[in-house]
C-alpha positions in Angstrom: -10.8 3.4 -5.6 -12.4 1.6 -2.1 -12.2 3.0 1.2 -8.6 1.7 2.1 -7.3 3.3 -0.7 -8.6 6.7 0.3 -7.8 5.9 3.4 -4.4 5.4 2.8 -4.0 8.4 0.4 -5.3 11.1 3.4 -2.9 9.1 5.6 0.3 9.7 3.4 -0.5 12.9 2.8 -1.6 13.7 6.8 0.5 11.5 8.6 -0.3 12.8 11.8 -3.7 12.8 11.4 -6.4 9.8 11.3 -9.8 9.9 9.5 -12.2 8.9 12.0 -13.9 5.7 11.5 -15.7 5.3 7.7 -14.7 8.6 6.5 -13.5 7.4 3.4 -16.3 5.3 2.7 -18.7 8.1 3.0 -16.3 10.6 0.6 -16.8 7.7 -1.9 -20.3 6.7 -1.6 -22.5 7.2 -4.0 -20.0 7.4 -7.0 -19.6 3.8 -9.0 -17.2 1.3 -7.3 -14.9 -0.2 -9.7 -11.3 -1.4 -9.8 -8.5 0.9 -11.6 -5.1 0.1 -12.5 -3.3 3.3 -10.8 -1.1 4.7 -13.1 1.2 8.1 -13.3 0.9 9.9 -15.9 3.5 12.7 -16.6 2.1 15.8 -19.6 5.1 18.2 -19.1 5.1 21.0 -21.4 8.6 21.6 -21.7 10.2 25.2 -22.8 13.4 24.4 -21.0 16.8 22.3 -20.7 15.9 20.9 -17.2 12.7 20.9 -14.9 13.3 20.1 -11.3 10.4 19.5 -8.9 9.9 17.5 -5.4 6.5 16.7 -5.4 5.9 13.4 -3.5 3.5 11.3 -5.5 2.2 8.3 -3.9 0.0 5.7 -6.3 -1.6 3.1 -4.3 -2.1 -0.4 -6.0 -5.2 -2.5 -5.9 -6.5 -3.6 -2.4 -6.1 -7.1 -2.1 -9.5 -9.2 -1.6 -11.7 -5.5 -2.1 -14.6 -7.6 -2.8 -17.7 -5.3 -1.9 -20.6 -6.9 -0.8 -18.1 -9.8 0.1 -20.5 -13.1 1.9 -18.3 -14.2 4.8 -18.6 -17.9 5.6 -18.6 -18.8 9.2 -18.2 -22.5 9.2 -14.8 -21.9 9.8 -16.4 -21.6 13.2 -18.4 -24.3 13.8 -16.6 -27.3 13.0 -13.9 -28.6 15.7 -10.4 -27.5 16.8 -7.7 -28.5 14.5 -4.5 -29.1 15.2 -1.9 -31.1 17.3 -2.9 -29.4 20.8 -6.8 -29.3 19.4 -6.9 -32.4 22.4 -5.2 -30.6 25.6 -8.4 -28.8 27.0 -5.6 -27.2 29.7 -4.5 -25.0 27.2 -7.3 -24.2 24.5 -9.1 -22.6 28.0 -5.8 -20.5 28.8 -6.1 -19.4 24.6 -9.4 -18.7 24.8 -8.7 -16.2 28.5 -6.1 -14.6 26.2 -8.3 -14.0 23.7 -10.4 -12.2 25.9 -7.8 -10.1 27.5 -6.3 -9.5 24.3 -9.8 -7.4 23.5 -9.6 -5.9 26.6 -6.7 -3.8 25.0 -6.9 -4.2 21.7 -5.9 -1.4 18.9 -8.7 -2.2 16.7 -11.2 -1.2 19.4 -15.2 -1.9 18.3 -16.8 0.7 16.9 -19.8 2.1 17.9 -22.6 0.3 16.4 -20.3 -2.9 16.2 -19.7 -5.6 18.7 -19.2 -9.4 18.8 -21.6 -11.9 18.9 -21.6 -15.7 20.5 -18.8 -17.2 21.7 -15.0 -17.3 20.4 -13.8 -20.5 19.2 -10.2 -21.8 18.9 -10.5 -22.8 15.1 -6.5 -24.5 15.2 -3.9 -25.1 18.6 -0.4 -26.3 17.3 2.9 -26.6 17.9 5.4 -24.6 15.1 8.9 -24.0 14.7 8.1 -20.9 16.6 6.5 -22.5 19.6 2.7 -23.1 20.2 0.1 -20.9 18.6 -3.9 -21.1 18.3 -6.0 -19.2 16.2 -9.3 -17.6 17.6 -12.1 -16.7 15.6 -15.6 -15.1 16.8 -18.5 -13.8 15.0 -19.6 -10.1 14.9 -22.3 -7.6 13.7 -22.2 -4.0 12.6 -25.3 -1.2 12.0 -22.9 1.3 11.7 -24.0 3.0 8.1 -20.3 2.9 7.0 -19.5 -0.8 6.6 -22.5 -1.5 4.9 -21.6 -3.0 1.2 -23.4 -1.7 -1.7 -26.7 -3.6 -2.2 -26.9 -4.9 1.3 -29.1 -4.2 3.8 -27.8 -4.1 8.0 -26.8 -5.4 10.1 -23.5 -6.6 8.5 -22.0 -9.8 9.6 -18.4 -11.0 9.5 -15.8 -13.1 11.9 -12.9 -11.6 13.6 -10.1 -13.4 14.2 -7.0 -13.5 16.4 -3.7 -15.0 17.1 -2.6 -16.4 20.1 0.8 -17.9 20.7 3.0 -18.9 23.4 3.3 -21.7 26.6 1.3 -18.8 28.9 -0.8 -18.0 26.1 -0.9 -14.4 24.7 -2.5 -12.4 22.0 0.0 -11.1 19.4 -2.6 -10.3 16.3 -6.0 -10.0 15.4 -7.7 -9.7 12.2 -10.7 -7.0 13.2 -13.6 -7.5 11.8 -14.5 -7.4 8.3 -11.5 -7.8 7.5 -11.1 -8.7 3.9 -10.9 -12.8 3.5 -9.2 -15.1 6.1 -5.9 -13.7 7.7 -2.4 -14.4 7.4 -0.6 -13.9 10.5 3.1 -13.3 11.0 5.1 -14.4 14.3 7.8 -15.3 16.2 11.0 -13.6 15.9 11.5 -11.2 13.4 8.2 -12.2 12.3 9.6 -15.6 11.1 6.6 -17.5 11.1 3.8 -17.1 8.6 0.3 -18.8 9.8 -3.0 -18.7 7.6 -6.4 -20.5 7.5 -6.9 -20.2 4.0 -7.1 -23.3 1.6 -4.3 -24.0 -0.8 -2.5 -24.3 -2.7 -0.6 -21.7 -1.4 2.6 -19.4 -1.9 4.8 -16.8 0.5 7.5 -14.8 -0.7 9.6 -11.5 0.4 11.0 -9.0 -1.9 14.8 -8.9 -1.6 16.9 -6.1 -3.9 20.2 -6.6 -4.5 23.1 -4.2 -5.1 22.3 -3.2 -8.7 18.7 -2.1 -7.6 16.5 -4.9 -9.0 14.5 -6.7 -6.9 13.2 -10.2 -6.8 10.6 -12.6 -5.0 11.2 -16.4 -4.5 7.9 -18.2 -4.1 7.8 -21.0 -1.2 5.1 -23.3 -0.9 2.6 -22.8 2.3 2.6 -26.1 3.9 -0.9 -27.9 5.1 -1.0 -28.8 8.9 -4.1 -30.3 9.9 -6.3 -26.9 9.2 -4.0 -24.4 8.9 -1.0 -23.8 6.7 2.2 -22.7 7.7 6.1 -21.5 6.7 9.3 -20.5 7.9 9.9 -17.8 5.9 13.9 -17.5 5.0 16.3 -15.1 7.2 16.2 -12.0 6.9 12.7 -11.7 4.9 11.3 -8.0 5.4 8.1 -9.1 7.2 6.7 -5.7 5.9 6.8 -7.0 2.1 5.7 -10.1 2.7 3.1 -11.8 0.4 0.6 -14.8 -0.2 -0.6 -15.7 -3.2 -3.4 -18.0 -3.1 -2.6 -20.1 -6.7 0.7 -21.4 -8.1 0.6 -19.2 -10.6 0.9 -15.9 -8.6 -0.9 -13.9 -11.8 -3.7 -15.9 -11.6 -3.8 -15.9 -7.4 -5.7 -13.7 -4.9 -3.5 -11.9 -2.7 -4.1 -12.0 0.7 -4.2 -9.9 3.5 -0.9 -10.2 5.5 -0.6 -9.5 9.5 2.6 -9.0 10.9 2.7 -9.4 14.8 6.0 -7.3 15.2 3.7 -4.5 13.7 0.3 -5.1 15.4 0.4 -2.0 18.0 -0.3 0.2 14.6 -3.5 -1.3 14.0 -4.9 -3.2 11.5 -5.0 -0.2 8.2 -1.2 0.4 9.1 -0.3 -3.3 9.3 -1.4 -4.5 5.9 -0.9 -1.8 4.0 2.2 -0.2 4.5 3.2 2.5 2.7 7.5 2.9 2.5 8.8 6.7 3.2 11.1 8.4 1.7 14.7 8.6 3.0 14.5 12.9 2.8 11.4 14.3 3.5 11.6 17.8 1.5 8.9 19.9 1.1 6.3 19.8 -2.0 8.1 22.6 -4.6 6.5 23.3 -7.6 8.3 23.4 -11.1 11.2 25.0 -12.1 12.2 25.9 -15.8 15.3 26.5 -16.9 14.9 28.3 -19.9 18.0 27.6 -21.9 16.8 25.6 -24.7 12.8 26.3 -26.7 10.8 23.0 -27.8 7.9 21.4 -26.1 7.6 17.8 -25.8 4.6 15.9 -24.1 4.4 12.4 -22.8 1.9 9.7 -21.0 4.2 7.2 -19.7 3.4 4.2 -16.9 5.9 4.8 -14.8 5.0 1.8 -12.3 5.2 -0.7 -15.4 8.6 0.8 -16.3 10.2 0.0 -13.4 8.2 -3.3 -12.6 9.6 -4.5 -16.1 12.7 -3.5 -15.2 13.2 -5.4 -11.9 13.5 -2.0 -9.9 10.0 -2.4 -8.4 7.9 -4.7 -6.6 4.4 -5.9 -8.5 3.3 -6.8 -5.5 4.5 -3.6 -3.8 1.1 -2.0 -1.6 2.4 1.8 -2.9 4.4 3.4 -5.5 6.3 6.2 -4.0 8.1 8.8 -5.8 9.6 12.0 -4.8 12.3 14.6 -6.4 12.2 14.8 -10.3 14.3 15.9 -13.2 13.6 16.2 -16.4 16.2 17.0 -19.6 16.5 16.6 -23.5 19.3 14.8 -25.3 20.9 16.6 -28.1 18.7 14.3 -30.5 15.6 14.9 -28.8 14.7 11.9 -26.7 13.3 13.2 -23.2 15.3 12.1 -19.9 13.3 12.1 -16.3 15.5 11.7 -13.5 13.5 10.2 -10.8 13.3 9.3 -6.5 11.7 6.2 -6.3 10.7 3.8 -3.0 10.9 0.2 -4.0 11.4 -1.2 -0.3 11.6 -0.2 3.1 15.6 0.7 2.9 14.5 4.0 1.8 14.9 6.0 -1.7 16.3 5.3 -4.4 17.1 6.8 -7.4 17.1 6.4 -11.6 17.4 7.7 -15.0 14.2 7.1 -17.7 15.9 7.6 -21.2 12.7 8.0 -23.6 10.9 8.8 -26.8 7.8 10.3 -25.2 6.1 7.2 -25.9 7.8 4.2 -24.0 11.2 4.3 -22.1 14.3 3.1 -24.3 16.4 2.4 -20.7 16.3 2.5 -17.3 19.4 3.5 -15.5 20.3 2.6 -11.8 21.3 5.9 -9.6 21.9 3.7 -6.1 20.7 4.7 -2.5 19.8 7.7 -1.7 21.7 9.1 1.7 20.4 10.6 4.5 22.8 13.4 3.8 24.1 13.5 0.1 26.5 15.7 -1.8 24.8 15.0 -4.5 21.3 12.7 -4.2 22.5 11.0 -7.6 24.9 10.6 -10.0 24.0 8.4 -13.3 26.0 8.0 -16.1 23.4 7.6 -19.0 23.7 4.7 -21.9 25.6 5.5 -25.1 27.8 8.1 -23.8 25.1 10.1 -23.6 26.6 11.8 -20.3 26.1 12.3 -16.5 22.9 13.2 -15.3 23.7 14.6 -11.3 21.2 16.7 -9.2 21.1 18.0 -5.4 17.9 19.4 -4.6 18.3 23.1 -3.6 22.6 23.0 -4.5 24.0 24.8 -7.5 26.5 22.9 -9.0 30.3 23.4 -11.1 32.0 20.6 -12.8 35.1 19.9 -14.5 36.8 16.9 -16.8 39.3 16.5 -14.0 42.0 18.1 -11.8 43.3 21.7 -13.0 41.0 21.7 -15.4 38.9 25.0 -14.9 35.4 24.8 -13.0 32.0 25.2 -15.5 29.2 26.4 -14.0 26.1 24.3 -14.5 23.3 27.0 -15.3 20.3 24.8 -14.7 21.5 25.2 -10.6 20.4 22.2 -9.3 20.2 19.3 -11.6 22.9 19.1 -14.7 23.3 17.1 -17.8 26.6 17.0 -17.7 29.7 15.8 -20.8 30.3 12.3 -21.1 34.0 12.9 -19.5 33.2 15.0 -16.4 35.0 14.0 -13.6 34.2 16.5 -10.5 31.1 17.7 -9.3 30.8 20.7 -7.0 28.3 21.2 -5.2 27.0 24.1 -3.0 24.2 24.4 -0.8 23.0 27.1 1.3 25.9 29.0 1.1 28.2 26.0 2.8 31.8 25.3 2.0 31.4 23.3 -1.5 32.0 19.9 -1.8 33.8 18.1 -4.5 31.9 14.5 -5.7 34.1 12.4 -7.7 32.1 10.8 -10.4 
């Protein structure tokens, strides 16, 4: 884990609260830095038909570029201005006075110990299908204790970097220092535009997800323009799930740092490394059994690779976010875990995990969640197994259609219900019940 995973984890958790500057770093020094594959691993001990819990689990995926003790080259600065405006003088100065303005205000203000060195050069001026933009880049120096790699001695070095677009020339994005590898900046409107000075060949894509749940990312080429490389990206990509893949093979690529301008107010952390929420945010609950059935049953599943092979979640995704939980037997012993799931920034979602307790046998889609359910999902499982239905904190009747006489479902709020249910009802609170056609 590196610092902008911890970092990220303390943010989810505390999202009002912000760990002053290298905090995480100093939690983490002096253990071994590696790499992990973040995995969920679920060891239920199970005495019971259902187990309901809400526990929010957030598993944050591999930084791109976490390269510790990274070099950072800096003749990126010293050659000339590239570009088709490299030549009108007039408007590099006016990009250079916004660069320095843009500092003035900026929300990835110096720390102390930190501060820039030399002078800031306009590394590319062009014109785009967004209008004109110039990239800025300036060198920088730290002897603040908490950026210093492992095996390196101070002060550290690195260039910061920022974007300037427009005919009166303003600054819309930076990359602060240190930042991880050369920037990718997003701009224009609806953050459009994607802009980066790294070498190719390069790829962009979005992550779209359809109506059945499964999601999918077309890769565009990143086109060269005289020392930078730029794309349109296609209407209506989510500039938040934006990536770059530095190889052809996106497997075998780097992924890069992304910047979207529409999003540059939060600051750098929050920027490129979103983290979706949740479309309820219920409180942590621990688990419930419902003791109507004995047996134990224990498994270690991946749920991120589950869903990734299924098409429900994004590879590329910067978090895995899960919430509210159910878990059930079949009558032939295979294990069911109803889950909440965040593939996107539309909010949750929801699906059914038929397995064996070693690997998952099928994956069923549960839709949307809604910012006000009846019911947060209804799922009618493969093989006629049944419907699997749950509403955190409701306790729930059903029927196998009109006159026929209400069941209670003693597990309260989550129910493996007969393959020919047609009603749910659903109480919460002590409200009027309402009746969910399945």
């Amino acid at each position: 884990m590196d610092p902008d995973d911890l970092t990220r984890a303390f943010r989810a958790a505390t999202d009002t609260l912000e760990p002053r500057p290298g905090f995480a770093t100093e939690v983490i020094r002096g253990g071994k830095r590696r790499q992990v594959r973040h995995r969920i691993a679920i060891a239920t001990g199970m005495a019971a038909l259902i187990g309901v819990t809400g526990t929010t689990a957030v598993v944050l995926t591999s930084t791109p570029n976490s390269l510790p003790g990274q070099v950072y080259d800096f003749s990126i600065l010293n050659g000339p201005t590239k570009g088709d405006l490299a030549g009108d003088q007039e408007y590099l100065t006016k990009v250079l006075q916004a660069w320095q303005r843009g500092r003035e205000v900026s929300p990835n203000p110096l720390r102390e110990g930190t501060q820039l060195t030399g002078s800031p050069k306009v590394i590319w001026a062009g014109t785009t299908p967004a209008g004109r933009a110039a990239v800025v880049g300036q060198a920088g120096e730290t002897t603040d204790v908490a950026h210093w790699p492992e095996g390196t001695t101070p002060p550290r070095r690195g260039p910061a970097f920022g974007l300037i677009t427009g005919d009166e020339p303003t600054m819309v994005n930076e990359a602060p220092l240190f930042a991880q590898g050369l920037p990718t900046f997003l701009f224009g409107p609806q953050d459009v535009m994607l802009i980066t000075l790294a070498s190719g060949p390069l790829q962009a894509s979005g992550w779209t997800v359809g109506a059945d749940g499964k999601g999918k990312r077309e890769w565009l080429p990143v086109q060269s323009a005289d020392g930078a490389n730029l794309l349109r990206l296609p209407n209506g990509t989510d500039p938040r799930t934006v990536r770059i893949s530095t190889s052809r093979e996106v497997s075998k690529g780097e992924s890069l740092l992304v910047y979207p301008s529409s999003r540059y107010a939060e600051g750098a952390d929050r920027q490129t490394k979103q983290i979706p929420e949740r479309t309820l945010d219920w409180s942590l609950t621990p688990y419930v059994f419902f003791k109507e059935r004995g047996g134990y049953m224990s498994a270690t599943i991946d749920l991120e690779k589950v869903l990734i092979d299924a098409g429900y979640l994004d590879p590329q995704a910067a978090a895995f976010v899960t919430g509210f939980r159910v878990n059930t037997f079949l009558p032939d012993g295979r294990w069911v875990l109803g889950m909440e799931y965040v593939s996107d920034f539309q909010g949750s979602r929801y699906c059914a995990i038929v397995t064996d307790g070693s690997r998952a046998l099928s994956v069923t889609y549960g839709g949307l969640i809604e910012a006000s359910p009846a019911l947060l999902a209804k799922m009618r499982l493969p093989d006629n197994e049944g419907w699997l239905v749950t509403r955190y904190g409701a306790t729930l009747r059903y029927r196998a259609g009109p006159g026929e006489p209400w069941v209670a479902a003693t597990t309260g709020q989550a129910a493996l219900l007969p393959a020919d249910t047609t009603e749910v009802e659903v109480t919460v609170d002590g409200k009027p019940p309402t009746v969910v056609q399945l």
